[in-house]
C-alpha positions in Angstrom: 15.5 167.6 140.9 19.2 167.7 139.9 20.2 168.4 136.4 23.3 166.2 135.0 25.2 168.2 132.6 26.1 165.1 130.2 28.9 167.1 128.8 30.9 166.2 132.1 31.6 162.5 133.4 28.8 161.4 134.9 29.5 160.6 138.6 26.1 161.4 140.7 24.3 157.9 141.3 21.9 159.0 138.9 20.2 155.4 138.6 19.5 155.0 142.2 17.0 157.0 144.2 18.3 158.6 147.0 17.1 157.9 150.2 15.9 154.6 148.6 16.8 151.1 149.9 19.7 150.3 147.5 21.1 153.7 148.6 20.9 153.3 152.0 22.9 150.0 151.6 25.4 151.5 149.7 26.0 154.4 152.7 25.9 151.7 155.2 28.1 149.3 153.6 30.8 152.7 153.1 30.1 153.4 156.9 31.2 150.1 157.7 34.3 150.6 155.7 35.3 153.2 157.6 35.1 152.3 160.7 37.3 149.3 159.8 39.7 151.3 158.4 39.9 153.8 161.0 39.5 151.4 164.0 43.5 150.3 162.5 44.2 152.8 163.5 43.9 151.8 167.2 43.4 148.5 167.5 47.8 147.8 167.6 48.3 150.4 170.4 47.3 148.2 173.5 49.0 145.3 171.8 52.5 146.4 171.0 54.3 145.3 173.4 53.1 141.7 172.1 53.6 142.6 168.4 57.3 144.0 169.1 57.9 140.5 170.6 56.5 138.3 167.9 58.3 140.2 165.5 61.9 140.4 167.5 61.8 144.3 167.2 62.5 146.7 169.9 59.5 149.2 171.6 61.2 152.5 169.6 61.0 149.8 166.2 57.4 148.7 166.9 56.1 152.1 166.7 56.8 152.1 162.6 53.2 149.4 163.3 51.5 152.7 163.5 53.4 155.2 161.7 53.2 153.0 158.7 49.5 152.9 158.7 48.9 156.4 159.7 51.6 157.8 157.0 49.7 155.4 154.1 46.2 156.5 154.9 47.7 160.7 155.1 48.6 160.0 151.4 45.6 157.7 150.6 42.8 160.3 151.2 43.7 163.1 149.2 44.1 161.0 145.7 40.7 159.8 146.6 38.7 162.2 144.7 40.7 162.2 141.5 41.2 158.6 141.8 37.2 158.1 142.3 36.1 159.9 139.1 38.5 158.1 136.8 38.3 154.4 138.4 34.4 155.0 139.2 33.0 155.4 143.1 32.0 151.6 143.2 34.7 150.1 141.4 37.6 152.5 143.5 35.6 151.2 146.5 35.5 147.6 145.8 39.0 147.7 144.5 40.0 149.6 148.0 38.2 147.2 150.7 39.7 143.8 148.4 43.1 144.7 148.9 42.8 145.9 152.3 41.4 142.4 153.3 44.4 141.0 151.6 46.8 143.6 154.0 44.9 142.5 156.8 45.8 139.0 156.1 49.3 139.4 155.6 49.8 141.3 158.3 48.8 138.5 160.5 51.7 136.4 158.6 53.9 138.8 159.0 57.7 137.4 159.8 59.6 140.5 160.8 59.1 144.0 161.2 60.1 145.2 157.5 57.3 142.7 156.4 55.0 144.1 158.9 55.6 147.6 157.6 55.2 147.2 154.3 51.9 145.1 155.2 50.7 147.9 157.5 51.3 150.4 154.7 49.0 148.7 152.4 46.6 148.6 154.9 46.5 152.1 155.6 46.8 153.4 151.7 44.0 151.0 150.7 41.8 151.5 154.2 42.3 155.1 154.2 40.5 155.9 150.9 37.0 154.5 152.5 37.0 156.9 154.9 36.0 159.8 152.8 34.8 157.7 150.4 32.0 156.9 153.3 31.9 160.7 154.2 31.0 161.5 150.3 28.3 158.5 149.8 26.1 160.5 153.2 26.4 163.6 151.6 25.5 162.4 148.0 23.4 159.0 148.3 20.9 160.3 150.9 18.2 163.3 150.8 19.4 166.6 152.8 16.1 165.6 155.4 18.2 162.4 156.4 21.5 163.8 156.1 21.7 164.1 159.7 20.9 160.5 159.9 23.8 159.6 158.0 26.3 162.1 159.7 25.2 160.3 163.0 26.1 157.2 161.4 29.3 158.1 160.2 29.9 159.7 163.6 29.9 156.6 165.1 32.8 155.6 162.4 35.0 158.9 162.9 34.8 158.9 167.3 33.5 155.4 168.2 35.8 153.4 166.3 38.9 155.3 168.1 37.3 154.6 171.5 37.2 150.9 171.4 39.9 149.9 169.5 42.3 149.7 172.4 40.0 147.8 174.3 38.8 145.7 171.4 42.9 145.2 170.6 43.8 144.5 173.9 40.9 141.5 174.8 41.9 139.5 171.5 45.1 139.9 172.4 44.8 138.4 176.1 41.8 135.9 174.8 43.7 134.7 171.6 46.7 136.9 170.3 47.8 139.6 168.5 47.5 138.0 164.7 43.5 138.3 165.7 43.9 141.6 165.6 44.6 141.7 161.8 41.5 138.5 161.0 38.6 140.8 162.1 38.6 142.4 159.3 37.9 139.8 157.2 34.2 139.1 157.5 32.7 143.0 157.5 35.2 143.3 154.7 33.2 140.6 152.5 30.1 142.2 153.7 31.1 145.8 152.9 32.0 145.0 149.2 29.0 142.3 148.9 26.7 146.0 150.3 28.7 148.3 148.0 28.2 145.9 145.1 24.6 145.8 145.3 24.1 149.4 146.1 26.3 151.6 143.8 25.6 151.7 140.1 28.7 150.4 137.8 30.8 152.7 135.3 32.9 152.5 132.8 36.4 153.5 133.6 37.1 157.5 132.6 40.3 157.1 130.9 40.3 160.6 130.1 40.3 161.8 134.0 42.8 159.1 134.7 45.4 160.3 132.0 45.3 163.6 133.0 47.3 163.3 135.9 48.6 165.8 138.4 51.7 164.1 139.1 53.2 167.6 140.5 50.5 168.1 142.8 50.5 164.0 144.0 54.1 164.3 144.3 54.2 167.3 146.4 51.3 166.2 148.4 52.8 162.9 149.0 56.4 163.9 149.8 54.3 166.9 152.2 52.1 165.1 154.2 54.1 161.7 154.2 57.0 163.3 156.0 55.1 165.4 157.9 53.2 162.2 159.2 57.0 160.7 160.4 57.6 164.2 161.9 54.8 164.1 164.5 54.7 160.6 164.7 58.1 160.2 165.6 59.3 163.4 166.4 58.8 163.1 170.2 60.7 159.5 170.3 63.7 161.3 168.8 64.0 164.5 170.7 62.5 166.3 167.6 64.9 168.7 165.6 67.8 167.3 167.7 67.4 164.3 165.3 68.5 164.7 161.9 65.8 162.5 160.6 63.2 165.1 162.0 64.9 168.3 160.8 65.6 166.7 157.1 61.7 165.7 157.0 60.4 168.7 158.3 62.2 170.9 155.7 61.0 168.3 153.1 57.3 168.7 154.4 57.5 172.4 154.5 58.9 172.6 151.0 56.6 170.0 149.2 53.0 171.2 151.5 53.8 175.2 150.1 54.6 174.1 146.6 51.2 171.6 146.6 48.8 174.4 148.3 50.3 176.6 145.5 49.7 175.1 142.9 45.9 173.7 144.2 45.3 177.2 144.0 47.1 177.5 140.6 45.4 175.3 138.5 41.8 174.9 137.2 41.1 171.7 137.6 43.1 171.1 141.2 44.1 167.6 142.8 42.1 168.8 145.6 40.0 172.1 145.6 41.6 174.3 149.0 40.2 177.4 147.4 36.9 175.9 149.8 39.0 177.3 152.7 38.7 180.9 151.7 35.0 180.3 152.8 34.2 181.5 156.3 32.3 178.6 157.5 33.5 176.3 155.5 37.1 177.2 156.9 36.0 177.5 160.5 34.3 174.3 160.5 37.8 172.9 158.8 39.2 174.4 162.0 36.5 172.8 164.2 37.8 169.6 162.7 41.3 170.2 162.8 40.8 170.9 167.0 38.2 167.9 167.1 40.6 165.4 165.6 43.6 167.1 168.3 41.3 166.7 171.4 40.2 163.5 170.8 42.8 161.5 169.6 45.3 163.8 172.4 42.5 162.1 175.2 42.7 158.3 173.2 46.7 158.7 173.6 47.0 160.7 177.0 45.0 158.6 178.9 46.8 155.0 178.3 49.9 157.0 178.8 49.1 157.9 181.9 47.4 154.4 183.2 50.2 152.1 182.0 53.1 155.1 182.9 51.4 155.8 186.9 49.0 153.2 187.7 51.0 150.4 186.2 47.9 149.4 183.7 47.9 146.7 181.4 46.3 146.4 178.1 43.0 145.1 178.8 43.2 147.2 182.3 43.6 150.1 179.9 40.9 149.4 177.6 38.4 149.1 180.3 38.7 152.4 181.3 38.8 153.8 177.3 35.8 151.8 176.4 33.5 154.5 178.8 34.6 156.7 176.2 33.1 154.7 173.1 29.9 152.8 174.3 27.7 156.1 176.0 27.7 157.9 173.1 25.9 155.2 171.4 22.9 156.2 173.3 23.4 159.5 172.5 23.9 158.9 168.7 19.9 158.3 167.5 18.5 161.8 169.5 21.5 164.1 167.7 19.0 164.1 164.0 16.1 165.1 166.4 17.6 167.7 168.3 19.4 169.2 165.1 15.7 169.6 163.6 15.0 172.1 166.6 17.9 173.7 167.8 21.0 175.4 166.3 23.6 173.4 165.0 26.1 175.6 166.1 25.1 175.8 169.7 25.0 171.7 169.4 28.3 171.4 168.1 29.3 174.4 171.2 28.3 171.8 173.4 29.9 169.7 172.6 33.1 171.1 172.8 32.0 172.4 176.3 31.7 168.9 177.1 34.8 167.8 176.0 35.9 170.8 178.0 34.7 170.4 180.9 36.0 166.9 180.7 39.5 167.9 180.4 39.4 170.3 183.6 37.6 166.9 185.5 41.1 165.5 185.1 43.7 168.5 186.2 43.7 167.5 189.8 44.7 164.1 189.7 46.6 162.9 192.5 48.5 158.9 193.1 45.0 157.6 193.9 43.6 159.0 190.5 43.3 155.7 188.6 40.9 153.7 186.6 37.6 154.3 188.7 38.3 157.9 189.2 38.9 158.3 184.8 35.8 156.8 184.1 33.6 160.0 185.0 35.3 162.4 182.8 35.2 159.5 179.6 31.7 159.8 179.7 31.1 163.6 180.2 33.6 163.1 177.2 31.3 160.5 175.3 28.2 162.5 175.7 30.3 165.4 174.1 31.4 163.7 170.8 27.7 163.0 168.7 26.9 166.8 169.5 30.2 167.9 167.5 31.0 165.6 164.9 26.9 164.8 163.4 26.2 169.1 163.0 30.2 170.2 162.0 29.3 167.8 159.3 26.4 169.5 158.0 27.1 173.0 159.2 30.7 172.6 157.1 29.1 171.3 153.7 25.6 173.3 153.8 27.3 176.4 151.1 29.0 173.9 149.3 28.0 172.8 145.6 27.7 168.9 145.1 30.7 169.1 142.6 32.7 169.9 145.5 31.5 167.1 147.9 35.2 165.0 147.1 37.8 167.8 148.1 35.0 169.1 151.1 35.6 165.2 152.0 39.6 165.3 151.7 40.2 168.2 153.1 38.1 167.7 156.2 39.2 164.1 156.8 42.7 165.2 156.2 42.7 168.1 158.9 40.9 165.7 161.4 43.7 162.9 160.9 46.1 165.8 161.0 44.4 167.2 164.5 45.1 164.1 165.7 48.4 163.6 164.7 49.5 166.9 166.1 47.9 166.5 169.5 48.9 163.6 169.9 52.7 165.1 169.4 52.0 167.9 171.3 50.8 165.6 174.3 53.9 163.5 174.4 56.2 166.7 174.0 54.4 168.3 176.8 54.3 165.4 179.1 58.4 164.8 178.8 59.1 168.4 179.0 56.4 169.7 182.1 57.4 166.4 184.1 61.3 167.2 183.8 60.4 171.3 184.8 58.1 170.0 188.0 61.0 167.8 189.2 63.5 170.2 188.7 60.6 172.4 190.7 60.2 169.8 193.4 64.1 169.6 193.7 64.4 172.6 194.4 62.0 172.7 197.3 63.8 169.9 199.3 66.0 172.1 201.3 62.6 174.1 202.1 60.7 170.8 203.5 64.4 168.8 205.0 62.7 168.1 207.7 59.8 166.3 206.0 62.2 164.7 203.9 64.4 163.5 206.7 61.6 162.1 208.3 60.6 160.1 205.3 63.9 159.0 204.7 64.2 157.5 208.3 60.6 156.3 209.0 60.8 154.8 205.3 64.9 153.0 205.9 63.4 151.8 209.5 60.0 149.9 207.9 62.8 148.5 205.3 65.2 147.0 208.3 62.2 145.9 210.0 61.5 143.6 206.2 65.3 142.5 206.5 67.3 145.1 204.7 70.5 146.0 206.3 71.1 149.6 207.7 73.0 150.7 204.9 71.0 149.2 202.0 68.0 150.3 203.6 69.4 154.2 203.7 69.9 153.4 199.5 66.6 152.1 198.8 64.7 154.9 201.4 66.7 157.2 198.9 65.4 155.7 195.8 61.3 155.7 197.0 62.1 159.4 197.6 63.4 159.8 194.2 60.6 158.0 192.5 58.1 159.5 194.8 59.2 163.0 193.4 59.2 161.8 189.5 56.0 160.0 190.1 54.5 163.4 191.5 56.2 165.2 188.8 54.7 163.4 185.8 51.1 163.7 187.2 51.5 167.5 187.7 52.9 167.1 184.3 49.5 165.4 183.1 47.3 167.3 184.9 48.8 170.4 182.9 48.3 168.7 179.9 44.4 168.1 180.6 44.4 171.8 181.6 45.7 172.6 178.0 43.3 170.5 175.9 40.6 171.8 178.4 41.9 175.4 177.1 41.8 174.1 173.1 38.4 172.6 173.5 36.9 175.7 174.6 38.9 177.6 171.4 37.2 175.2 168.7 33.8 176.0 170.5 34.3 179.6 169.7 35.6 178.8 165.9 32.4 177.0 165.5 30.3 179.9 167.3 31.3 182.4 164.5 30.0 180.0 161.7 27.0 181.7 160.0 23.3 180.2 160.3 22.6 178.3 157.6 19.6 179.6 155.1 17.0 177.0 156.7 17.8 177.9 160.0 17.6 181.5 159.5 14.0 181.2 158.4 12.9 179.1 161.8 
């Protein structure tokens, strides 16, 4: 039985059992929450091609859809533990899922891509808290015998929301249109703040926390991570430090992230305690997270890429193939508490990664007939991989952590996943430009060595197009340009396939972090 020191704000659920009904709702209802919030996060991609028309914006413009969002939520999650002792869980909540119904619904009236922005912002400030908001209500709403439960649960948010949101995105789209995209978030959103409403006790506001702001720390957190969100968002569109932009916003990050982890470790009563990270496990599992969030957000953005960019792949097309990702590991989900109980969570979450591993290496041989039918083996060697990391890196992460620390454990982890993601998903789109321009360089090069082959092509190729009706000389041009697109085509799948190979290599990396995480106490003694 806890003890509440009454000398402190009182911020533990006290009044409600855990474990019991109205606590379950209450972790249900923030689940649900979360995977709205974080299914935004997706659910534009397949459809931006039909959002950049309906707001007269160019393909480079329409990214800001995303970049808005993603930048908003970066910002959004660390305030949430400061801003959920003063405002009180369930009113911060409430408060939270309100206005990003109202975002939702304005970004389906959006009239132009600053409005859209803007909209998309909101959404993502507002969204962004309930993600580890939901994280928090597992670990303090529910009994440590059906934590596991609830990590499974908000598993499903954190890896099965990302899966299907292109394919959820990209069949409203084609069945209605792209303003549907923004109205499915209206009815969980009622039902998420009728569930919290019920389930969390109400508090008076702690005006106390709330005036004692850390505006140095919230600046310097939001300057950091805000600009460094633009920087790997958009630093690959703009030929990174080439751009001004980028090199401007990365000093600004660099500056304002050293200054805020400074003075997190400066003061006593910290925005967000990072002194957690000189823990072992807790920083290895941070690490875990960090390479979790890169390889599976890398796979959610790779793949598309490489459908729409070789195969020609349209939205829907594309979320057909993503969608083997999601819906397997929905089966695997309800065994991951079971299996915890017997074997060790580390070797689990090992697994895992080998799974997501051995995935990755499924795709490094892809050739031009590699397409749709071929993926779908590796999404669900990579679906069957994803319960077994994120349910026990959960628990293993938080099991030497005290309960007062359950907010930053929360923001920090939730932080470095997004961050993983953003990251990989920059490092994937560098990678893919730069390896495909070095392998046709390459392939180039080794003309001369294979003339004859190419010759041959050339003619056979310039004979079958006289034969359709071309004339001898336009025939020789367009012979000419197959060749050319037959070596870039080549070269961009070498180029992917050396990209699977590295996030094969990075998988197997976090499997080790996670192998060097101690045993916690309770398994020691099995």
């Amino acid at each position: 039985m806890s003890v509440v020191n009454v000398a402190q704000p009182v911020d533990q659920f006290e009044a409600v059992q855990p474990g019991s009904r109205r606590a379950w709702i209450a972790v249900i209802g923030g689940l649900i929450g979360s995977f709205m919030a974080i299914l935004d996060i997706q659910i534009t991609n397949a459809s931006m091609k039909e959002i950049q028309g309906g707001l007269g914006a160019t393909l480079e413009e329409a990214s800001w859809v995303a970049t808005a969002y993603l930048v908003a939520e970066m910002i959004a999650i660390p305030l949430s533990g400061w801003l959920s002792k003063g405002l009180d869980i369930r009113r911060y909540m409430l408060w939270n899922c309100a206005v990003f119904i109202v975002a939702s619904l304005l970004c389906s009236i959006a009239w132009n891509l600053e409005s859209m922005i803007v909209f998309r912002a909101m959404q993502g400030f507002f969204g962004g808290a309930l993600i580890p908001m939901a994280f928090r209500l597992v670990l303090e709403y529910l009994p440590d015998d059906k934590r596991a439960i609830g990590m499974a649960l908000f598993g499903i948010t954190a890896t099965f929301a990302p899966s299907i949101g292109p394919t959820l995105g990209g069949w409203l789209t084609a069945e209605y249109n792209w303003h549907y995209l923004f109205y499915i978030n209206v009815p969980p959103g009622l039902l998420v703040m009728a569930m919290l409403s019920y389930g969390l006790v109400k508090k008076p506001i702690n005006w106390p926390v709330l005036k004692n702001v850390d505006a140095s720390s919230i600046l310097t957190m939001a300057l950091g991570m805000g600009c460094l969100e633009v920087v790997l968002e958009e630093g690959s569109r703009k030929e990174w430090f080439g751009s001004d932009l980028i090199r401007n916003l990365a000093i600004i990050a660099a500056v304002n992230i050293t200054l805020f982890v400074y003075l997190q470790f400066k003061k006593n009563k910290p925005l967000v305690n990072l002194r957690l990270l000189t823990q072992r496990d807790f920083a290895l599992s941070t690490l875990a997270y960090f390479l979790l969030g890169l390889v599976l957000y890398s796979s959610l953005y790779v793949v598309p890429l490489y459908l729409s960019h070789i195969q020609d792949y349209n939205s829907l097309e594309i979320g057909e193939v993503l969608m083997w990702m999601g819906f397997p590991q929905l089966l695997i989900l309800p065994f991951i508490p079971k299996l915890m109980a017997r074997f060790d969570h580390r070797y689990l979450a090992g697994f895992g990664f080998f799974m997501f591993s051995v995935s990755y290496y499924m795709n490094c041989h892809m050739t031009a007939d590699f397409a749709g039918p071929q993926l779908i083996a590796s999404m669900v060697v990579r679906a069957i991989g994803q319960p077994f990391i994120i349910v026990p890196i959960g628990i293993i992460a938080t099991m030497h952590l005290r309960q007062t620390d359950n907010d930053s454990a929360s923001t920090v982890l939730n932080v470095t996943r997004n961050l993983g993601g953003a990251v990989g998903i920059a490092l994937v789109a560098t990678l893919t430009d730069n390896l495909s321009r070095s392998h046709l360089a390459h392939i180039k090069e080794s003309v001369p060595a294979v003339s004859s082959i190419a010759n041959e092509y050339l003619i056979t190729t310039a004979n079958m197009l006289q034969a359709a009706g071309s004339d001898p000389v336009t025939a020789s041009l367009q012979a000419s340009t197959l060749l050319a697109q037959t070596m870039a085509q080549q070269a961009s799948i070498q180029a992917y396939n050396d990209v699977f190979y590295i996030l094969s290599c990075l998988a197997v990396t976090a499997l080790i972090a996670v192998l060097f995480i101690r045993k916690s106490a309770e398994q020691v003694e099995k």
